[in-house]
C-alpha positions in Angstrom: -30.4 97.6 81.4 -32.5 97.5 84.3 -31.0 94.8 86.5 -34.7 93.3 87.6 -35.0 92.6 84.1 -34.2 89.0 82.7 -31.0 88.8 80.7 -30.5 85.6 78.9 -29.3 83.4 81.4 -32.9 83.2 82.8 -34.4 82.6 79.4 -32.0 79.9 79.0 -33.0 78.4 83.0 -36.5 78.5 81.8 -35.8 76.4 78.8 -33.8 74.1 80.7 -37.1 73.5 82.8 -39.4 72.9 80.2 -41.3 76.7 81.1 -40.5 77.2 77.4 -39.0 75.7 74.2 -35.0 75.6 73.2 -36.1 77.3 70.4 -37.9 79.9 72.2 -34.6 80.8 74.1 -32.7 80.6 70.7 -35.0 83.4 69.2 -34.2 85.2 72.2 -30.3 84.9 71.8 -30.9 86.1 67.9 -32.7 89.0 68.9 -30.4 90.2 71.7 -27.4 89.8 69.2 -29.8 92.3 67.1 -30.5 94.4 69.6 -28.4 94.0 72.7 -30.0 96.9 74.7 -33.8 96.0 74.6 -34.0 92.9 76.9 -37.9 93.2 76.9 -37.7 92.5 73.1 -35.3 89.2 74.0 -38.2 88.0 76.5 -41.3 89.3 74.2 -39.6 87.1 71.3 -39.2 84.4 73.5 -42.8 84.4 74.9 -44.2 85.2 71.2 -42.5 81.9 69.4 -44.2 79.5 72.7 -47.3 81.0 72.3 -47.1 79.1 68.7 -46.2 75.9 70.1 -49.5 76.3 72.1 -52.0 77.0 69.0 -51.8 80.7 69.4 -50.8 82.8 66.6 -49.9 85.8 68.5 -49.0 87.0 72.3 -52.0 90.1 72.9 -50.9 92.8 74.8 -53.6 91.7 78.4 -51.3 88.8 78.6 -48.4 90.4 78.9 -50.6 93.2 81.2 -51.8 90.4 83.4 -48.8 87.9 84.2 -50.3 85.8 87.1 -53.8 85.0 84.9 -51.2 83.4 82.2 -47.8 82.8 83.0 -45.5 80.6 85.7 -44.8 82.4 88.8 -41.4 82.6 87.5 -42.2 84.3 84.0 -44.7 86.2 85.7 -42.4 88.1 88.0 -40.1 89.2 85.3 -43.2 90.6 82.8 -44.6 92.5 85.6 -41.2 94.7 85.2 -41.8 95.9 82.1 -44.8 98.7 81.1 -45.8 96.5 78.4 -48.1 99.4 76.6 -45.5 101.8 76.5 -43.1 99.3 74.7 -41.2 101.3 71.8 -40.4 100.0 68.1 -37.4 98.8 67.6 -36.6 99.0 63.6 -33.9 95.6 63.9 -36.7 93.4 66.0 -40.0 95.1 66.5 -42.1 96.8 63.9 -45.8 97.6 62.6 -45.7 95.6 59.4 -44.6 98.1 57.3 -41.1 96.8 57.0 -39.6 92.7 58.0 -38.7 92.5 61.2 -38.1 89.7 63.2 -41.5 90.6 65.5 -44.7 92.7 64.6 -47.2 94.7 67.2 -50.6 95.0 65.3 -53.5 96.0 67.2 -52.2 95.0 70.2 -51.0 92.0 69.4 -47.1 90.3 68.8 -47.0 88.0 66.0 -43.7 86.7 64.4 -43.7 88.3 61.4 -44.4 85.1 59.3 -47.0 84.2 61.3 -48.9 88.2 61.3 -48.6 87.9 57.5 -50.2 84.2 57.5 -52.8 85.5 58.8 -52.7 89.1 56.6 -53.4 86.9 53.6 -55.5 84.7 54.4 -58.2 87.5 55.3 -57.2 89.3 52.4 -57.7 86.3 50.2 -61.4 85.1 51.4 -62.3 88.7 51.4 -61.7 89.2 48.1 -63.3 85.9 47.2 -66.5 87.2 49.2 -67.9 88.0 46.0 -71.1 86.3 43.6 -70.9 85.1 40.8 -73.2 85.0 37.5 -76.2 82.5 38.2 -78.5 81.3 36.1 -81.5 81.7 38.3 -84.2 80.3 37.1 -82.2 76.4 36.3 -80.9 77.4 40.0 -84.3 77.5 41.6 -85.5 74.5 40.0 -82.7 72.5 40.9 -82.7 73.0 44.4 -86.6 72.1 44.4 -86.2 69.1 42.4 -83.0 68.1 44.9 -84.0 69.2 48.2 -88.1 68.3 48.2 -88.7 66.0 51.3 -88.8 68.4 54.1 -92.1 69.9 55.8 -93.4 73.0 54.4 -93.1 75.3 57.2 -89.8 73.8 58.5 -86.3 75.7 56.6 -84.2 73.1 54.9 -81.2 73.9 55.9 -79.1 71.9 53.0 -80.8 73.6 50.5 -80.1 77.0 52.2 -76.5 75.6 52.0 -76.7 74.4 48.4 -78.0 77.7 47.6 -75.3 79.8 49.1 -72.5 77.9 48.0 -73.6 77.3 44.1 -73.9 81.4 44.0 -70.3 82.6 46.0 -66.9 82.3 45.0 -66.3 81.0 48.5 -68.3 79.2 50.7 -68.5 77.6 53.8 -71.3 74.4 55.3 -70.7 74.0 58.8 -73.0 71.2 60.8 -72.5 68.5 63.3 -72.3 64.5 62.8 -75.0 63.8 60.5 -76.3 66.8 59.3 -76.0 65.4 55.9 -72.8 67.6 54.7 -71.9 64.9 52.4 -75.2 64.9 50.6 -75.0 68.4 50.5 -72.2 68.7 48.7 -73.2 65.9 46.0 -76.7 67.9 45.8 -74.6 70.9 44.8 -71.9 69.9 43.0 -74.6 68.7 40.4 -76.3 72.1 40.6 -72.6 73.6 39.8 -72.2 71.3 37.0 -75.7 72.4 35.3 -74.7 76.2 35.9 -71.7 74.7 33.9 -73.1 73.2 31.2 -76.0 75.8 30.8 -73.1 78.4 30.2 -71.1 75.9 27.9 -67.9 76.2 30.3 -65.1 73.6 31.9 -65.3 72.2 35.3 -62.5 70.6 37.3 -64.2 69.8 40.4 -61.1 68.5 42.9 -62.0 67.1 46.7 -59.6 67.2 49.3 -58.9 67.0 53.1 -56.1 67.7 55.8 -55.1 64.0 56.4 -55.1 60.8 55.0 -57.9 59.3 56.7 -60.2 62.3 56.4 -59.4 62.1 52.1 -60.5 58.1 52.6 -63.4 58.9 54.6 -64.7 61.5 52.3 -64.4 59.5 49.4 -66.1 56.8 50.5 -68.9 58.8 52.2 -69.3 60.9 48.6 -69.3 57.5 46.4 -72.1 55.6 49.5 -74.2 58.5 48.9 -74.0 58.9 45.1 -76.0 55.5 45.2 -79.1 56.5 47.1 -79.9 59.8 45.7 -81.6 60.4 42.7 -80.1 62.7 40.7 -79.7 61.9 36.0 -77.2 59.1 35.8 -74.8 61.1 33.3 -74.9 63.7 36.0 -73.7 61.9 38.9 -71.2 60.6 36.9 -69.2 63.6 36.4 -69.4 64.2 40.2 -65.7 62.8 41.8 -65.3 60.2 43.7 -61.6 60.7 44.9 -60.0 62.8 47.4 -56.6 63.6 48.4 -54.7 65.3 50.9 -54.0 68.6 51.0 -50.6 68.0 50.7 -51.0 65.5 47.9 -52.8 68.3 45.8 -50.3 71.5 46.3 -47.8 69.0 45.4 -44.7 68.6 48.4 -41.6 68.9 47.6 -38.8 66.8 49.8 -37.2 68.9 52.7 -39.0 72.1 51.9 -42.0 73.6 53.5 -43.0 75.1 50.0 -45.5 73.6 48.0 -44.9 72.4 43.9 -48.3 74.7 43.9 -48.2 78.3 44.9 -49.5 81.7 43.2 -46.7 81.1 40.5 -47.8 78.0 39.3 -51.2 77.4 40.6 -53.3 74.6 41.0 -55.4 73.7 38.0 -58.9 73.7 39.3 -62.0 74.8 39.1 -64.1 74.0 42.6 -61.9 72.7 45.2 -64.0 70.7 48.1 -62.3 70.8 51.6 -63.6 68.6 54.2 -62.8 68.7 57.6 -61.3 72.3 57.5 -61.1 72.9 61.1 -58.0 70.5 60.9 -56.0 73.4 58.8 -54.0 75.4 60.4 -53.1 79.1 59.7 -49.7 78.4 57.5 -51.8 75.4 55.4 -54.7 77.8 55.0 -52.5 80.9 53.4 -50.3 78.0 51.2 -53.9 76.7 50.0 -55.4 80.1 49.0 -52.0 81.4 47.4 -52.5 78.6 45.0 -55.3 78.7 44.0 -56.2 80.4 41.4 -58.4 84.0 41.2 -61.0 82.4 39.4 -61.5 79.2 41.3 -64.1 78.4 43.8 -63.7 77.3 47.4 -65.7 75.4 49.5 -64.9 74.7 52.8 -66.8 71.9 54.7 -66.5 70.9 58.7 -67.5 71.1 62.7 -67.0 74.6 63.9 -67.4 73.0 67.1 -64.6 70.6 67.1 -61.0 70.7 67.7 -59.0 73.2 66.3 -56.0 72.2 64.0 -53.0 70.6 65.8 -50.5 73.8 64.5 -51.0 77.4 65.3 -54.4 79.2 64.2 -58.5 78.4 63.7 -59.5 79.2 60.9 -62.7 78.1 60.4 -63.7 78.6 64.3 -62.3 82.4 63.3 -64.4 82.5 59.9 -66.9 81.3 61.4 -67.5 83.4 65.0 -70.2 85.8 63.8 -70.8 88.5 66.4 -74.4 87.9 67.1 -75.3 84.7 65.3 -75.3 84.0 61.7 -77.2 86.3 59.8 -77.7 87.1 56.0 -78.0 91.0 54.2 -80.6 91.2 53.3 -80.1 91.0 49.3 -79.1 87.6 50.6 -82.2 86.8 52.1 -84.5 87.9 49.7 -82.5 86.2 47.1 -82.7 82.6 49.3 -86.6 83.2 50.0 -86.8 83.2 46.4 -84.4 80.5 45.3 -85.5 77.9 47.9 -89.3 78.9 47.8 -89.3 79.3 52.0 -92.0 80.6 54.0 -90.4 80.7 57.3 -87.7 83.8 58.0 -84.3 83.5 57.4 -82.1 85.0 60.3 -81.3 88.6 59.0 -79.6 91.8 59.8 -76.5 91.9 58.7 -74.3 94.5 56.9 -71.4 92.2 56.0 -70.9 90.2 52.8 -69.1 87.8 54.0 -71.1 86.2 56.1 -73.5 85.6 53.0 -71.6 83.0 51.7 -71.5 80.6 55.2 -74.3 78.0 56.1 -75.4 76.3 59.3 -76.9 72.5 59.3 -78.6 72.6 62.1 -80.6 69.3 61.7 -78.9 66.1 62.8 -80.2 62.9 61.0 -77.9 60.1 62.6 -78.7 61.2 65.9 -82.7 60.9 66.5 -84.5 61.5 69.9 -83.5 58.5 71.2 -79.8 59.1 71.3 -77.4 59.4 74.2 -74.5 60.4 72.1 -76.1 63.4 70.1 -77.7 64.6 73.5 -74.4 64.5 75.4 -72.8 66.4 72.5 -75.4 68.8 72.3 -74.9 69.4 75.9 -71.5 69.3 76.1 -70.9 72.3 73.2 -73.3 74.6 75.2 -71.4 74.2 78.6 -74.6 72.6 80.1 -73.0 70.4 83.3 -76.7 69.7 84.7 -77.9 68.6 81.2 -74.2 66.4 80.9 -75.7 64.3 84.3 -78.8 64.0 82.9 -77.5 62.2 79.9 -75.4 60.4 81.2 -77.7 58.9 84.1 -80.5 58.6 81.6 -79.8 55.0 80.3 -79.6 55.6 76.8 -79.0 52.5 74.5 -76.2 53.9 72.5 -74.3 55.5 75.7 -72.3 53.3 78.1 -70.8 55.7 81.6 -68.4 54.8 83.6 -66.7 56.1 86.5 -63.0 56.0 86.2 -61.6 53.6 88.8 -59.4 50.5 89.1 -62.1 48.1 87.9 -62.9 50.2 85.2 -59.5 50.9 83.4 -59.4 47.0 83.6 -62.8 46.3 82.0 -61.6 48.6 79.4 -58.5 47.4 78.6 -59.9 43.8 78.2 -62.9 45.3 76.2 -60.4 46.8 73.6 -58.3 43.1 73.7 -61.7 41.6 73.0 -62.4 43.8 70.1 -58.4 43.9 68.2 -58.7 39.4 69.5 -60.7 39.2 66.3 -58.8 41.4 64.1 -55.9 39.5 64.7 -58.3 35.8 64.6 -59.2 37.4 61.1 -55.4 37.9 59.8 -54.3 34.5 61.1 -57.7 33.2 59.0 -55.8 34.1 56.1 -58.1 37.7 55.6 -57.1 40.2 52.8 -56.2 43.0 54.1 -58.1 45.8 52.7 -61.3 44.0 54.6 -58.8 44.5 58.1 -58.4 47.5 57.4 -61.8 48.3 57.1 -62.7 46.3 60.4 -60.5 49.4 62.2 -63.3 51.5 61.3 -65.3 49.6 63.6 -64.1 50.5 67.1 -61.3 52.9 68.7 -59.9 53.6 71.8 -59.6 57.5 72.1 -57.4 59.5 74.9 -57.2 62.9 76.1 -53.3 62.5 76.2 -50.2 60.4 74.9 -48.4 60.3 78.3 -49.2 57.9 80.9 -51.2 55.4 82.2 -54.0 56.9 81.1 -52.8 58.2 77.5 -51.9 56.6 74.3 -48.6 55.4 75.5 -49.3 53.7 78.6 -52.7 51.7 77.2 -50.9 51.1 73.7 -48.5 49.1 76.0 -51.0 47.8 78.2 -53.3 46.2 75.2 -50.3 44.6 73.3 -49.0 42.9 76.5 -52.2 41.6 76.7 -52.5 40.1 73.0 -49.3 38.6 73.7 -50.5 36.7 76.7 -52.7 35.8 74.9 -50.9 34.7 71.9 -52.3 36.1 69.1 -49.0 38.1 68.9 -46.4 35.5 68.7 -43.3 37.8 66.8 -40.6 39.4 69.0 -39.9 43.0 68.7 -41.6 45.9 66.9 -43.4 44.8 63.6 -45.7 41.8 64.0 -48.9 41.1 61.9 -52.1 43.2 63.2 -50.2 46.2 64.2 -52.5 49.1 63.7 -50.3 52.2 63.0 -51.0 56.0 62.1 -48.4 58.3 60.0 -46.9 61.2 62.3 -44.8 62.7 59.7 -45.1 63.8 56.4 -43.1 61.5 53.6 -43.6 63.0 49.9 -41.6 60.3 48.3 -43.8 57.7 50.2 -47.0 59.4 49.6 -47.5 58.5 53.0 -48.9 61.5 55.2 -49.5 62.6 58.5 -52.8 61.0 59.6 -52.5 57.9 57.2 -53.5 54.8 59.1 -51.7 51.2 57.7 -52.0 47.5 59.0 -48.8 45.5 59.1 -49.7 42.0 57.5 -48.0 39.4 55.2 -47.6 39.8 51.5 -48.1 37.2 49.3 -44.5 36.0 49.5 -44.4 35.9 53.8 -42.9 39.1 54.0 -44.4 41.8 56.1 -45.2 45.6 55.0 -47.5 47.5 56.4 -50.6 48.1 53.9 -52.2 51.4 53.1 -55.6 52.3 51.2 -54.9 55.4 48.7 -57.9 56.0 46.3 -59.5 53.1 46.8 -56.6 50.6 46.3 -54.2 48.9 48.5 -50.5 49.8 48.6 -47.8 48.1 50.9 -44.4 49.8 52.0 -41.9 47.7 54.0 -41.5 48.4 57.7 -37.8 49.7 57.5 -39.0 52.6 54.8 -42.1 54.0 57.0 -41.6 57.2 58.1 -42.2 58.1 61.9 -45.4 57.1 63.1 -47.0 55.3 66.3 -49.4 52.0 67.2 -52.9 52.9 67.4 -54.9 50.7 69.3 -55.5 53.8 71.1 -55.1 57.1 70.0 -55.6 60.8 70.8 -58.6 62.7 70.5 -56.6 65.3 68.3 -55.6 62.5 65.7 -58.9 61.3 65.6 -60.4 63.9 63.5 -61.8 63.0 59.9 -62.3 60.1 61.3 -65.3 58.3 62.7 -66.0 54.8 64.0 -68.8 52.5 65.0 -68.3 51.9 68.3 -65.9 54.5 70.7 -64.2 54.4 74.2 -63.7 57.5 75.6 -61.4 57.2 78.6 -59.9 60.6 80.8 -57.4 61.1 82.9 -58.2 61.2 86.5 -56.0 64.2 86.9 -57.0 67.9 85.4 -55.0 69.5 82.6 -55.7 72.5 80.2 -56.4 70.1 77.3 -59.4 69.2 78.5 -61.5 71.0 77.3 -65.1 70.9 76.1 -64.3 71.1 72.3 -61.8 68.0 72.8 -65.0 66.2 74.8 -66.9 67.1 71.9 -64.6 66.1 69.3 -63.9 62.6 71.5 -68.1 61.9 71.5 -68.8 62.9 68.0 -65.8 60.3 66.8 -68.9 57.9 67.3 -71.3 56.7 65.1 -73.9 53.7 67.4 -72.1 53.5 70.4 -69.9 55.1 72.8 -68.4 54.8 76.3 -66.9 57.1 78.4 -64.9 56.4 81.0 -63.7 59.0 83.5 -64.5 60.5 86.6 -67.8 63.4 86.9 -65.4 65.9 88.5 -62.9 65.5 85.0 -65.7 65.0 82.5 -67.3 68.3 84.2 -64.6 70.5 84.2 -64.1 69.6 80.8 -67.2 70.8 79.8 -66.9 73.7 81.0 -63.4 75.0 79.6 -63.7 76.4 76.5 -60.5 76.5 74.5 -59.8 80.1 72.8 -57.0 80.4 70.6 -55.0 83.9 70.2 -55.4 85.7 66.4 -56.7 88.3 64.8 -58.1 86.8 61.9 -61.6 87.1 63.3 -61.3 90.8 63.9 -60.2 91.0 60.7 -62.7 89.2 58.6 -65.4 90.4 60.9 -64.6 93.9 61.0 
């Protein structure tokens, strides 16, 4: 052993100071028990497990070949030791795939093995989905012009371009901002699947889904809203659903496992799944989902390319969707779509790859017109434009409030939140159900960059409930008092309560207080003692606020930089808004943010994209 090299000892000090995770270190200790003269493979297996804990599926090779760009000083010293390209396999820890081992080197990359074969399957699986399938045409081509009819001549609608792809592939993917009209999309083309159906005398189990809670609700509710204003046959609509669920709900949990009721044994017993808001599922969720589902099913997948990535290792739909020069269609594809939608303008074209002919772009916004500050800021902020972010923000738009971050400012918007939850909790002593309360916390949210600290979720959570106190609208000692807004943290099958539920603790009809949930439309209540973990959310995180969108937003950032600012977290943060926002941070913060792009380590691009 070369006695520059880290022995375990220093793993362990590292873990002690919060360089790394305990868990990291105990990987480390497994593997040098496997393999007690490789001590590069005890620190690679180390560094490989916290790369996960950071969103990153694997540990490539140019940041092991470039310590100081990456790593603490103290890391750093210890990688530069070790010829990191000339690292041999070891057949007990380090291997090429073709047999288990504890850690896998895959075109220069180190994955855990779980993790490389995650990611294995899940490009194998929408590959082999990349396929058509049998179309009648001709009721196709009619459908989509009786559907999709209200757009200029010469200008591409790009929800029938959608509608077209997605009705014809096995799997499909309609990625578009706030207010591009995904929702009526989907409802558009759901009842063009449903006539293919019926025209070929065959079943349909049409199931809609999302990653959390709230983003199930939300879908839902925008699905049955828009079912009202378009006009598609009566009996037609009908048959289009109205109810979402988690994902978890659908593949079924079962208590203290991480496997699913639902996998490639006993698969899920659909026809056309829906998933909004896929840029919320991680790796693992994605390669569970895909197992069970079965061959002949189809797969939509809806969201924001743009936003946040999921919370857990992985991107998948930033990595399905990161087309080399643009999205572009083969050109069967584009004749096909010049035909089927009856367009005169070009189609972007080129490509050799079929799987890119079953993704869409909405590229037209129609909540955000040309007089709006928040869709100009996001615009701005996705393409990294700082000079275009000051113009925005010093333009005086109606919908967009800026404010410097100082003293006075973190007190205006602490007292501005008080204002807004004052009348919730007004509303509740009133005697109001609450299904219509928990509707009212639709209407406005405090979103942070961070939990910690004064300027996180923790320290304003504090800060606002001191205040309603002084105020005494809340009068109970202690944790559970009525109006407490709170958001699951951690899964509970046997509750169906799941990460990303939001509940508001209220009395029951007999003075006793539960907190109260709305599942499918209908209220459910679960005492306080029986909730699984979970936190107060009169403010919240950016991260937890996805699938979710509000009227009214505060925006507030740290005064201090950190690497999770970043511009699709800004993003994310202003698109949570609906008529109004307000940011509140400093230009320095709010610019550097902007231009940090967050870029997650996989190969499942590569791989897809090859």
């Amino acid at each position: 052993m070369d006695s520059n090299m880290c022995d375990l000892s220093q793993i362990k000090q590292w873990a002690t100071q919060g360089l790394i995770r305990s868990v990291d270190y105990q990987l480390a200790q497994l593997m040098a028990g496997k393999s007690p003269d490789a001590p590069e493979l005890w620190l690679l297996s180390a560094l490989v497990s916290y790369e996960l804990s950071t969103g990153n599926v694997c540990l490539p090779l140019s940041k092991l070949q470039s310590p100081s760009d990456y790593w603490p000083e103290e890391i750093a010293e210890h990688l530069a030791l070790v010829d990191w390209s000339q690292i041999e396999m070891d057949q007990l820890v380090l291997g090429a795939g073709d047999n288990v081992t504890p850690l896998v080197m895959d075109k220069q990359r180190f994955y855990l093995y779980r993790y490389w074969q995650y990611e294995c399957q899940v490009a194998q699986e929408l590959l082999q989905r990349t396929g058509s399938v049998d179309t009648d045409e001709s009721l196709l081509k009619s459908g989509l012009a009786r559907y999709f009819s209200s757009q200029e001549i010469s200008e591409i609608d790009w929800q029938q371009v959608a509608a077209a792809v997605a009705v014809q592939k096995r799997f499909s993917v309609i990625s578009g901002g706030p207010g591009t009209g995904k929702t009526t999309t989907v409802i558009k083309l759901l009842a063009l699947y449903i006539e293919q159906c019926k025209a070929k005398g065959q079943s349909y189990n049409i199931q809609l889904a999302a990653p959390t809670g709230k983003a199930a609700a939300r879908l839902a509710e925008s699905i049955s809203s828009a079912k009202e204003k378009l006009d598609i046959d009566a009996a037609l609509m009908a048959e289009i659903p109205t109810k979402a669920s988690t994902l978890h709900r659908l593949l079924g949990v079962i208590p203290n496992s991480i496997r699913f009721r639902h996998d490639a044994d006993n698969p899920l017993h659909l026809d056309l799944l829906v998933l909004d808001e896929a840029s919320m599922v991680d790796l693992p969720m994605m390669s569970r989902l895909l197992k069970a589902l079965p061959s002949t099913a189809r797969l939509i997948l809806l969201g924001d390319r743009d936003q946040l990535a999921s919370v857990e290792a992985g991107s998948v739909l930033g990595d399905i969707c990161s087309w080399p020069q643009g999205l572009t269609y083969s050109d069967g594809q584009n004749n096909q779509l010049h035909q089927l939608c009856q367009l005169d303008s070009a189609l972007p074209q080129g490509t050799t790859s079929d799987f890119s002919d079953g993704l869409a772009l909405l590229y037209k916004s129609y909540r955000f017109n040309d007089q709006s500050g928040i869709g100009f800021l996001a615009k701005a902020v996705n393409a990294g434009e700082c000079d275009q972010v000051r113009s925005v923000l010093k333009a005086g738009y109606r919908d967009l409030n800026y404010q410097l971050l100082s003293i006075e400012s973190y007190e205006v918007l602490v007292n501005t939140v008080v204002d807004q939850y004052a009348e919730l909790f007004k509303r509740l002593l009133a005697g109001e159900k609450p299904k219509v309360l928990l509707a009212q916390l639709t209407h406005f949210q405090l979103l942070c960059a961070r939990r910690e600290g004064d300027y996180g979720v923790a320290g304003l959570n504090e800060r606002i409930y001191e205040r309603l106190k002084s105020r005494g609208l809340i009068k109970e000692q202690g944790t559970w008092y009525p109006g407490r807004p709170v958001m699951i943290t951690r899964n509970d099958a046997s509750l169906s309560l799941f990460n990303g539920d939001i509940g508001l603790v209220a009395f029951d009809g007999s003075g006793r207080l539960k907190v109260w949930f709305e599942q499918n439309g209908e209220m459910r209540s679960v005492l306080p003692s029986r909730l699984p973990q979970h936190d107060t959310v009169f403010a919240m995180t950016v991260h937890k606020s996805q699938g979710s969108e509000f009227n009214r937003v505060m925006l507030i950032l740290p005064p201090t930089d950190s690497p999770l600012l970043s511009k699709e977290l800004l993003y994310t943060g202003i698109t949570r808004a609906k008529n109004e926002l307000d940011i509140v941070a400093t230009e320095k913060i709010l610019l550097q943010a902007t231009l940090r792009r967050t870029e997650r380590a996989g190969g499942l691009a590569s791989r897809l994209w090859r």
